[in-house]
C-alpha positions in Angstrom: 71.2 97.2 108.1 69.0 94.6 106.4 65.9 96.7 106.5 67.7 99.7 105.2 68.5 97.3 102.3 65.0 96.6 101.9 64.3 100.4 101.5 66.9 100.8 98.9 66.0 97.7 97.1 65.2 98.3 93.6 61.7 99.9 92.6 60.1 96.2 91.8 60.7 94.3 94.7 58.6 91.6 94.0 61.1 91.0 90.8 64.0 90.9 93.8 62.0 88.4 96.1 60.8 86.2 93.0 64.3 86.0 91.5 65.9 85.3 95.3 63.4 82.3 95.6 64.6 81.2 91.7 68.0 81.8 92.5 67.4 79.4 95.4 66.4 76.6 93.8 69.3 76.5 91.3 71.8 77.1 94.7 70.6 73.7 95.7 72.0 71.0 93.7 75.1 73.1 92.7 75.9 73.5 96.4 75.3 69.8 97.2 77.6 68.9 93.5 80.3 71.2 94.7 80.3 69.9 97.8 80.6 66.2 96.4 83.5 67.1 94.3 85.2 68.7 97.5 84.8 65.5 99.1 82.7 67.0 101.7 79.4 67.0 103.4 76.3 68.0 101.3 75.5 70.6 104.3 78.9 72.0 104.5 78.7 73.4 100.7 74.9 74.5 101.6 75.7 76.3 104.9 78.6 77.6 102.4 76.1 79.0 100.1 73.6 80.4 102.6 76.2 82.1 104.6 78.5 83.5 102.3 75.3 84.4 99.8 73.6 86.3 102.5 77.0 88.3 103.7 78.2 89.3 100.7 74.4 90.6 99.5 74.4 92.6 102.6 78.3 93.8 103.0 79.6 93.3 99.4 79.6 95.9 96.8 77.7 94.7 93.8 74.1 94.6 94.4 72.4 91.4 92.4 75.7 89.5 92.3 75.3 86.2 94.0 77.7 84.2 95.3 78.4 81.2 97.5 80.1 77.5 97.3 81.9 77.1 93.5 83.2 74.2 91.8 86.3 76.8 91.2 87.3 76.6 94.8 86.2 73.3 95.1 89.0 71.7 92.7 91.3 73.1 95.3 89.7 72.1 97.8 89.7 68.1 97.7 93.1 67.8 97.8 93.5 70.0 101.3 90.6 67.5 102.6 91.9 64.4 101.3 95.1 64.5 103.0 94.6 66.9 106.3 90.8 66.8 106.7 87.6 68.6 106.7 88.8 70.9 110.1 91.8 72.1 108.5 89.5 73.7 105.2 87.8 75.5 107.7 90.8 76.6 109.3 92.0 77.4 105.6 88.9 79.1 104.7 89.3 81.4 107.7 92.5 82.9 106.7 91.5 83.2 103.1 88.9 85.1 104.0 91.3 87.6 105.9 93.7 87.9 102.7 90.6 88.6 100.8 89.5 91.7 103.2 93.2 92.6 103.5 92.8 93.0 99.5 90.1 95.2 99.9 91.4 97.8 102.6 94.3 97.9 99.9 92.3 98.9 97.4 93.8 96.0 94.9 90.1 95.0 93.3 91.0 97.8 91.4 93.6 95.7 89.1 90.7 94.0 87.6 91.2 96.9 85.0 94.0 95.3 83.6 91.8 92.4 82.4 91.7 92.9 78.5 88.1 93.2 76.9 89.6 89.4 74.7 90.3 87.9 77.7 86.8 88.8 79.4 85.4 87.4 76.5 87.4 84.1 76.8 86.6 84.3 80.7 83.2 84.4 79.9 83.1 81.6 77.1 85.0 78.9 78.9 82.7 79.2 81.9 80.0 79.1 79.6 81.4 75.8 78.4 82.1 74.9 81.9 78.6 75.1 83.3 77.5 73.1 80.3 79.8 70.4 81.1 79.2 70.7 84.5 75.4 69.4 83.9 76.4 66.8 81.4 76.5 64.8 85.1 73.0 64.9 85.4 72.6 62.5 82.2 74.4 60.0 84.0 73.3 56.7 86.5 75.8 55.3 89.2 75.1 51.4 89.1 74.8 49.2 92.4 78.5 48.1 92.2 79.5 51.8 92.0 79.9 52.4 88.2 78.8 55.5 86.5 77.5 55.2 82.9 75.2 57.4 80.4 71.8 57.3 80.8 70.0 55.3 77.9 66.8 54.2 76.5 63.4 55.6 78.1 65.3 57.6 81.1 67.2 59.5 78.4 64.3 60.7 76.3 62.6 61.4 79.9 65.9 63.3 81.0 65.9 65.5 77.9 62.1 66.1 77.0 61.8 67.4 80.7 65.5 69.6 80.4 63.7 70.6 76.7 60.2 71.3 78.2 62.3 73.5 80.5 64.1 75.6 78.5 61.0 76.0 76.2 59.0 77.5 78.7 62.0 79.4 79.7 61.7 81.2 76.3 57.9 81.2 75.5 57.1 83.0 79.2 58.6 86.2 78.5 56.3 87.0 75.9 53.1 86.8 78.3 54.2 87.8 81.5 57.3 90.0 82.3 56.3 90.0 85.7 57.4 86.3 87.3 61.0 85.3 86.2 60.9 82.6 83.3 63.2 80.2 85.1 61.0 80.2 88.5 58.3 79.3 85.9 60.3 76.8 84.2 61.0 74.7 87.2 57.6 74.9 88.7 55.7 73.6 85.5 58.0 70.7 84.7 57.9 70.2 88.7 54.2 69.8 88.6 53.9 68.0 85.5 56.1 65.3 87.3 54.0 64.9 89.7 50.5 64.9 87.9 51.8 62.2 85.7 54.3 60.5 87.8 57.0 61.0 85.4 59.8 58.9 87.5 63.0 60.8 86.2 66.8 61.6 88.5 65.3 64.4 91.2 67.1 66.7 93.9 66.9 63.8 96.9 68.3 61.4 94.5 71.8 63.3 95.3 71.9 63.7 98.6 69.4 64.8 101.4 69.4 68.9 101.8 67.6 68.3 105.6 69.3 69.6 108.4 69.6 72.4 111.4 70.8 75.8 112.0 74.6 76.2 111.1 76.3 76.1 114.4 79.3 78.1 115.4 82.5 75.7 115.2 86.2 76.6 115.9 87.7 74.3 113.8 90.1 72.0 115.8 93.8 72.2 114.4 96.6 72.7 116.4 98.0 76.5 116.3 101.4 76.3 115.6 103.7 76.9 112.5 103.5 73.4 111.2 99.6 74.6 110.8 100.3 77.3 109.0 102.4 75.7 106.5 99.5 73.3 105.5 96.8 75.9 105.2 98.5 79.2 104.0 99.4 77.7 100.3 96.2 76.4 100.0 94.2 80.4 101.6 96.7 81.6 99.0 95.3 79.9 96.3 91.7 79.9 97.1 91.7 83.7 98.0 93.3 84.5 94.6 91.1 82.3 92.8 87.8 83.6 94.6 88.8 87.7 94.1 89.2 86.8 90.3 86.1 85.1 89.9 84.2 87.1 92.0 85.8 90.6 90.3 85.5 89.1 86.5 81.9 88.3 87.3 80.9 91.8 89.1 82.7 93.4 85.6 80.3 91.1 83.8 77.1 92.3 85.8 78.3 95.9 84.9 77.9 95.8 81.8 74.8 94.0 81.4 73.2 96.1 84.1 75.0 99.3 83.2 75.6 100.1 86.2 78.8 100.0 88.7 80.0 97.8 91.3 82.6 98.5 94.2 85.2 96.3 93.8 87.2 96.8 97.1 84.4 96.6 99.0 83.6 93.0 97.4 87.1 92.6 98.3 85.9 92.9 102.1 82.6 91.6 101.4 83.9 88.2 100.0 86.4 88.2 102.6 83.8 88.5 105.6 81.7 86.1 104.5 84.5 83.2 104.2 85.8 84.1 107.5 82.3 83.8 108.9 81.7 80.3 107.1 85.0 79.2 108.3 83.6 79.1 111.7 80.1 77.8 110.9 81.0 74.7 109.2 81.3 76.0 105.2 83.4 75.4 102.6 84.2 78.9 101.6 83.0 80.5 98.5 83.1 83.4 95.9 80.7 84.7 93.2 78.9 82.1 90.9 78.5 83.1 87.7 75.8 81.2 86.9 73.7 82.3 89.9 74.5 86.0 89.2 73.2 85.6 85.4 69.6 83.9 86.6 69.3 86.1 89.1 69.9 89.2 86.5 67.7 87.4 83.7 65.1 87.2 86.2 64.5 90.5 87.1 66.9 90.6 90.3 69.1 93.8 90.5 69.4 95.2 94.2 70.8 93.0 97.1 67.3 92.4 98.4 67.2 89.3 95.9 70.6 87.7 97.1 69.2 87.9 100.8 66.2 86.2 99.6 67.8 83.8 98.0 69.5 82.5 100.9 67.3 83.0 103.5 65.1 81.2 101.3 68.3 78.3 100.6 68.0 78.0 104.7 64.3 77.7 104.6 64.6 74.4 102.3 67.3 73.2 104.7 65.2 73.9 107.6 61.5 73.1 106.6 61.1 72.0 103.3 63.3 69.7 102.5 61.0 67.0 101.4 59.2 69.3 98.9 62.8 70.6 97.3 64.1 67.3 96.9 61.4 66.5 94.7 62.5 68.8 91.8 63.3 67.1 89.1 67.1 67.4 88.0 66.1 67.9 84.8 64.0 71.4 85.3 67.3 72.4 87.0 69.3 71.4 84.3 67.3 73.2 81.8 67.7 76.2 83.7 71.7 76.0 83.3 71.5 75.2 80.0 70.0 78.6 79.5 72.4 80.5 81.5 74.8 79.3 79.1 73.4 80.2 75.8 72.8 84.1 77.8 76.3 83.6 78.9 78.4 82.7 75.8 79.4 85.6 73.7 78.0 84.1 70.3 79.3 87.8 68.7 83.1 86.8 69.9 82.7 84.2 67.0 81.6 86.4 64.4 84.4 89.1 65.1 87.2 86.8 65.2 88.2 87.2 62.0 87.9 90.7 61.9 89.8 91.8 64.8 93.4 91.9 65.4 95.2 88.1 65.3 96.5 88.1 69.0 93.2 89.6 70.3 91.6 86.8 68.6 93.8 83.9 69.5 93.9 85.6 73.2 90.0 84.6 73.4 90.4 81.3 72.2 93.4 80.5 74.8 91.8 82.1 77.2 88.6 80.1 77.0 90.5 76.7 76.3 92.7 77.7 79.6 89.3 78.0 81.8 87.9 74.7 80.1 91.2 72.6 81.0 91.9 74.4 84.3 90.2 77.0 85.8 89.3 80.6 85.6 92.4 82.2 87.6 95.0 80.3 85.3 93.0 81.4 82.9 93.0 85.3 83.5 96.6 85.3 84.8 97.7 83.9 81.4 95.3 86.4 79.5 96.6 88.8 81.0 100.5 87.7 80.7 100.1 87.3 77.2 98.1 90.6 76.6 100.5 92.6 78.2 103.7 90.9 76.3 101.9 91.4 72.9 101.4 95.0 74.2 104.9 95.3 74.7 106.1 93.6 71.7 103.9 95.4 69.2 105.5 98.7 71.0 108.9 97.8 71.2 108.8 97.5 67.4 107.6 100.9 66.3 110.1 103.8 68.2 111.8 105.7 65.4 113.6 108.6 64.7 113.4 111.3 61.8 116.7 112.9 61.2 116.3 116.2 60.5 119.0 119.6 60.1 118.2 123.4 62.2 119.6 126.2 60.5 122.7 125.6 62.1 123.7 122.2 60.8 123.0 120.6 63.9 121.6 117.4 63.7 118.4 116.7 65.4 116.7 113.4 66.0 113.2 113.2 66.5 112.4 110.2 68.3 108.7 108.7 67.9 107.2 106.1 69.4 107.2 104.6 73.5 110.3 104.5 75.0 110.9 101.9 78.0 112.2 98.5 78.7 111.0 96.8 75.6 112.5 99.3 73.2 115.7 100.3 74.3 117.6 97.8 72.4 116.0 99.3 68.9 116.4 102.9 70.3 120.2 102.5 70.8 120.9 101.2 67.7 119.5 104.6 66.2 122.3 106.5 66.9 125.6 106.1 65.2 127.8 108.3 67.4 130.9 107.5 65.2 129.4 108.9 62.7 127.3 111.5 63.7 128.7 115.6 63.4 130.4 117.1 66.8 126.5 118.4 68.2 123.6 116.6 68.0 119.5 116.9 69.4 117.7 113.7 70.3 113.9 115.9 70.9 111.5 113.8 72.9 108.4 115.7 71.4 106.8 112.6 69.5 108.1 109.9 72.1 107.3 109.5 75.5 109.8 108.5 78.4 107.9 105.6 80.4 110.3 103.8 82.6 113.9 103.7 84.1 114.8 101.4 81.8 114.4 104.5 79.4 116.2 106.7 81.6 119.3 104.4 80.9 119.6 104.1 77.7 119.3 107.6 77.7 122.4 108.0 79.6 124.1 105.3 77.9 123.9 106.8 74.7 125.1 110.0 75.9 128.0 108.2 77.3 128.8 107.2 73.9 128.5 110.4 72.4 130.8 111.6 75.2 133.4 109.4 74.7 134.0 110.3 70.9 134.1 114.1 71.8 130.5 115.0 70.8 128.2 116.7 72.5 124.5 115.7 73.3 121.5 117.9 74.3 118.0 116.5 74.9 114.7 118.5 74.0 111.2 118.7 75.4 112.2 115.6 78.1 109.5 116.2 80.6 110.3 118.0 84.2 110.2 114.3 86.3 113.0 112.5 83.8 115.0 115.4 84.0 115.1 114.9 88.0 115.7 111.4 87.4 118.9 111.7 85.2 119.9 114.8 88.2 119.4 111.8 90.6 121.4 109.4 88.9 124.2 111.8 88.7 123.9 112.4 84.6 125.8 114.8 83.0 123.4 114.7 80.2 122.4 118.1 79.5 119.0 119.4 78.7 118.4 122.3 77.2 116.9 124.7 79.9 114.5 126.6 78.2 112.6 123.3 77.1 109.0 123.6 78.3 107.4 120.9 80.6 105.3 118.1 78.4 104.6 115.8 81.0 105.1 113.1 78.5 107.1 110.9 80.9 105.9 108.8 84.4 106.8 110.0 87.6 108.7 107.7 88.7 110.5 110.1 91.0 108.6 108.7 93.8 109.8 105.4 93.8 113.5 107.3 94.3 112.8 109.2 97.1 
């Protein structure tokens, strides 16, 4: 499989290999943060990022995407470590993993579509401002008695002229050579400049060692019984819903920068394998990293050739180089992030705020304040919950009728507008059976019938109708809510000769 990859990598490979081995770097000291802030081994959120980074590349279904241990998942995962321990996270990891491939066979990735274009642009400016002040660690010192406090004086103007030196170069490359990614350039002139001078400034080995062996295959050692279970399945609830959403937002994302599309079930089953497979290798289980995914896309990287580079490359410096990564100053690394998030934040979202609809706006800005306070599944669940009740809310208020006479004197109402659950209490109060002559029409031709909520009120009303003497008929209802009212035993009648519109769901299915 892996060399069949190879051969259907992208034209420029080297631009796959070069971005892998600059993707790699980067993975480093966000594998070993996350890791930290799961209260975990550095190697357990490296074998994380190596393992689930090279299965996805090679099973999942957007090619560039890269993806391994995230400081989403890892928010969620101190707590299960903290009061059960490290072998039940990998017990936990396991079964998310399973939910996750159990999405994909079900086809569900494809619910991403109900993400609004707002909150996409919120999803993608609060992780912009979350990778910022995710790096805003890397200005601080951690004192002898275990205090942390901002750096000051000499080792801040260190800090920052090297995080500056980065990002120039970052931007400057480009313009003379397309051919090597900018960041990979970045960090390896700031890296030797270091060294020439002997600029001492916060490096990779300052947070941890990276050194260490092959992952080795681990069951992890819990007891299997139901009392297991109920510890670990909240918690592969969570961290399987929080990894799909992440992983699904950011593959959207690389779509439409690339313009190209990604599979999203077979992510599903992608992500999945690669989290059941670090379960039993010592990892902490991972998703797609946004940050990652935009470097590797900046630099060049667009097949899955790079994201197996990457992480063979990632298992190189735990293997062999060790020494030489943890030399890298934090700061080139840190000028590399700061990067992603200038690429990363829609700066247009600002300028059309005031020019697009009030709730789409304010939708972005909760959305992005959501992600910033909590994290990115909250974020899009709540996007998406307040989307789809504006939706219905702005629908609910604009069904209508237009009374109109035939040549007969019969009264006809032509209803306009989207009838279902959210406009049924307008729609029946725009009859006035009481009132209304002995035969009336209600036509259907402007409106369409979406739900059985719908289908009720249409009955109802006809009840009413009924009850004073006066007779109802319905015209141009579609084929499907005819058969509904036949199945709910209506005697509403509809005129036969009314042609089929398909203006209303089938929701005869659902009957059946």
């Amino acid at each position: 499989m892996l060399k069949t990859i190879i051969n259907k990598a992208s034209v420029n490979k080297k631009a796959d290999i070069l971005s892998g081995i600059t993707v790699a770097l980067a993975l480093v000291p966000e594998a070993v943060a996350f890791a930290f802030v799961a209260g975990v081994e550095p190697l357990v959120g490296l074998y994380a990022a190596f393992i689930v980074g090279l299965t996805t590349s090679i099973i999942g279904g957007r090619p560039g995407m890269i993806s391994g241990a995230t400081g989403a998942l890892a928010v969620v995962i101190v707590s299960l470590v903290s009061k059960h321990g490290v072998e039940y996270l990998f017990a936990t990891v396991i079964l998310m993993g399973i939910f996750q491939i159990l999405a994909g066979i079900l086809r569900l990735g494809k619910f991403i579509r109900l993400v609004p274009h707002p909150v996409m642009l919120g999803f993608v400016n609060g992780l912009a401002i979350v990778i910022f002040l995710a790096q805003m660690g890397q200005f601080k010192i951690t004192n002898s008695d275990g205090s942390v406090q901002w750096m000051d004086g000499i080792e801040l103007y260190t800090m920052l002229g090297l995080t500056f030196l980065t990002m120039f170069i970052i931007y400057i490359f480009p313009k003379f050579n397309k051919t090597i990614p900018a960041p990979l350039m970045g960090i390896l002139i700031t890296f030797i400049i270091t060294i020439t001078f002997g600029i001492d400034s916060p490096n990779v080995g300052d947070m941890a060692s990276i050194a260490g062996g092959l992952p080795k295959f681990h069951i992890p050692m819990v007891d299997i019984n139901l009392e297991t279970l109920k510890i670990i399945l909240p918690y592969a609830i969570i961290l399987a819903l929080i990894g799909l959403i992440e992983s699904l937002l950011t593959l959207s994302l690389i779509d439409e920068i690339t313009e190209t599309k990604g599979n999203t079930s077979r992510e599903c089953i992608g992500q999945g394998s690669a989290n059941v497979i670090t379960g039993f290798f010592g990892g902490m289980g991972g998703c797609a990293m946004i940050g990652q995914s935009m470097i590797n896309i900046q630099s060049g990287g667009r097949s899955k050739l790079s994201g197996i580079v990457a992480s063979l490359v990632l298992l190189f410096f735990i293997l062999f180089a060790s020494p030489l990564i943890e030399m890298i100053p934090l700061a080139a690394l840190t000028g590399v992030m700061f990067m992603v998030v200038i690429s990363t934040f829609a700066w247009s979202s600002i300028k059309i705020l005031h020019r697009i609809p009030k709730i789409d706006a304010g939708l972005v800005l909760i959305v992005t304040v959501v992600t910033v306070f909590t994290d990115l599944a909250i974020a899009v669940i709540v996007g998406v919950i307040l989307s789809a009740l504006a939706f219905a809310w702005k629908n609910a208020s604009e069904i209508w009728v237009e009374e109109v006479k035939d040549k007969n004197g019969t009264k006809i109402y032509l209803v306009h507008g989207i009838l279902f659950f959210a406009s049924v209490n307008k729609f029946r109060g725009l009859f006035n059976a009481k009132n209304d002559p002995d035969k009336i029409i209600i036509d259907f031709k402007f409106s369409r019938v979406a739900d059985h909520s719908a289908i009720e009120v249409i009955d109802s009303i006809w009840e009413k109708y009924k009850k004073q003497g006066k007779a109802v008929q319905l015209r141009h209802l579609s084929k499907d809510c005819r058969h509904l009212l036949s199945k709910a035993g209506s005697d509403v009648k509809v005129m036969q000769d009314d042609p089929s519109y398909g203006i209303a769901m089938d929701y005869s299915k659902y009957y059946k």
